[in-house]
Each structure stands twice: as structure tokens, then as C-alpha cells.
N, C-alpha and C positions, 0 to 999 in steps of 0.2 A: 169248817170255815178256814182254818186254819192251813189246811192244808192242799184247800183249792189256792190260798196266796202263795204261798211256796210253789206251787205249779206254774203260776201266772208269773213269777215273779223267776222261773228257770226259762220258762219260754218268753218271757219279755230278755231276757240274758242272751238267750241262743239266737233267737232272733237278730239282735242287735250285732251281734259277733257275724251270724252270715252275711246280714247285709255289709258290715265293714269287710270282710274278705271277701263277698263276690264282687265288690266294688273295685276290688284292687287292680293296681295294672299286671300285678303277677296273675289275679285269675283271668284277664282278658289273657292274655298267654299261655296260660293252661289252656283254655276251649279252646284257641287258635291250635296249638300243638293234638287236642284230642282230634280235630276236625283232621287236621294232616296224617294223622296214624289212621285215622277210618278211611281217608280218604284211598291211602297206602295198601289198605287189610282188603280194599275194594280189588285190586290185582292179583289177591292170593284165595278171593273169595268168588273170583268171575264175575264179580259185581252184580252177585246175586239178587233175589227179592228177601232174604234171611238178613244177608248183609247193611242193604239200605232200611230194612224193619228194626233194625237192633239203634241204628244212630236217629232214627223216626222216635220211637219207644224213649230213647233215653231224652231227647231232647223234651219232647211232651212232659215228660214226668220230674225236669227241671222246669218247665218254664211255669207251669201247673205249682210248682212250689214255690221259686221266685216270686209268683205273682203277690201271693203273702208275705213276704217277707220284705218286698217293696213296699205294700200297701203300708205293713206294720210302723217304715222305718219312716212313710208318707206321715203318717198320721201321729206319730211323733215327733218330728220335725215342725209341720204344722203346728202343732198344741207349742211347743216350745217358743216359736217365732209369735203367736197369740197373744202368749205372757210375756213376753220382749216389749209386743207393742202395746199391752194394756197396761205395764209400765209407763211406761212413755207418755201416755194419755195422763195415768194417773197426778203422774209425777209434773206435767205442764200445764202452768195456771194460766187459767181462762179455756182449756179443753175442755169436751163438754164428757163427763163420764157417762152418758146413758149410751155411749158406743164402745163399754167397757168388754160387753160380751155381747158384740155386733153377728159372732159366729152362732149364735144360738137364738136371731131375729127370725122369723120367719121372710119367705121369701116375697110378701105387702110388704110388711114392714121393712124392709131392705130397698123395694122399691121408690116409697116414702123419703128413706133418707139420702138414696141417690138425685132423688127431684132436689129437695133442699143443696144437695152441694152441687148440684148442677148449677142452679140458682146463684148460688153463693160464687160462684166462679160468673157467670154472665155479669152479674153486678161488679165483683172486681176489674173482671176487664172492660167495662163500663169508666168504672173510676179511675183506671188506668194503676190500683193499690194494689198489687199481686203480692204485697207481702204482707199486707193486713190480716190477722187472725181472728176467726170466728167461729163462735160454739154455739151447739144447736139451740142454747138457752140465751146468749145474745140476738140467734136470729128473730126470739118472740116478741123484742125491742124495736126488730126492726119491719117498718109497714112494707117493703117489699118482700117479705118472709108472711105476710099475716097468713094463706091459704096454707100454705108447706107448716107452717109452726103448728096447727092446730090439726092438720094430720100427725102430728110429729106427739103433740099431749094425749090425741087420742093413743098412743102405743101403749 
């Protein structure tokens, strides 16, 4: 166990590192600069079918890897920005916390709580109150909410 974390924990590392340096504007300049030297090696190479397979090959077997290490730095980002805002939720009273971990609703239940803040936006601009606050547990108060509130208790 021990030592699949130390694994996860060099390649949560490595990962984080390439993506910060393929991101840089010095690596967009490097692939700029590899693309003009292939481009270049194409006049000394007759701009053969070897020639164009070799910048084919290498391209595929970055992008093949990139795609990882995008996803990886996605799906930390994501997670980070999650707990930013389930702070924020936590931390503002009268929020409703059952949208603390909205990311792990299923995809009813997510359509359930879009009807409610549909809802809850038509009523505002009904009242003309656009900067009035409400939480899913004030909407069970409210008789324009009773259909939505009671899909919303069934979660």
C-alpha cells in the first residue's frame, strides 16, 4: 500500500510539472521551432514519406500523452475550484448545504435542482427582487416551490 502512494504521489508530481511546462510560452516556442527544423530537414530529406512519418509518429505519441496530463491537471483544477465553492456555500448563511457536493448528484437529481432555480429566477423576476437569497430549504416555505421542494426532499 505504501508504495503504490509513493507511485501516485511521483506521478501526481510529474504530471503537475509537465503540465506547468507544456503550458509555458517557452514550450509553445519550442514546438514552433521543432515544426521549422522539420520543416527545414524536409529539403535535405526530398520531403520524403520517412521524413513526413517521423514528425507524424512523434506528434501522435505527444498528443497520446498530453491528453493525460491535461485531463490529470482538468481534473484537479476542477476538484480545487469544487472546494473553493463548497466553502463559500458553507460559509453563507441562509445557503442551502444539500448542494455541498452537487458534483456527485446524479444526473435526475441535478435536473430536479435546475427546475427549482429555474423557478426561483422566474419568481425573482416576477418580483422584480434579483438580489433576494434563497435556499433550497426556504424554497419548502414557499407555495410557489411546493411541486419542485418535494422532488427536491425525495433526493
Amino acid at each position: 500500500m505504501a508504495t503504490r502512494k509513493v507511485i501516485q504521489e511521483f506521478l501526481s508530481v510529474i504530471s503537475t510539472y509537465v503540465s506547468k511546462v507544456t503550458g509555458s510560452s517557452i514550450s509553445f516556442l519550442f514546438a514552433i521551432a521543432i515544426v521549422i527544423i522539420w520543416a527545414i530537414a524536409g529539403f535535405f530529406f526530398n520531403f520524403s514519406d520517412t521524413w513526413h512519418q517521423v514528425m507524424n509518429t512523434g506528434i501522435t505519441i505527444v498528443t497520446f500523452l498530453m491528453v493525460f496530463v491535461i485531463q490529470q491537471a482538468q481534473n484537479k483544477d476542477t476538484m480545487a475550484l469544487q472546494l473553493k465553492l463548497n466553502e463559500l456555500i458553507a460559509a453563507t448563511k441562509g445557503a442551502s448545504n444539500r448542494v455541498l457536493n452537487i458534483e456527485d448528484m446524479t444526473e435526475e437529481e441535478l435536473k430536479v435542482l435546475k427546475k427549482f432555480y429555474s423557478k426561483l429566477s422566474d419568481l425573482s423576476e416576477k418580483d422584480g427582487n434579483f438580489g433576494a437569497a434563497h435556499s433550497v430549504d426556504e424554497a419548502k416555505k414557499n407555495e410557489a416551490f411546493k411541486e419542485v421542494s418535494e422532488e427536491i426532499d425525495d433526493l
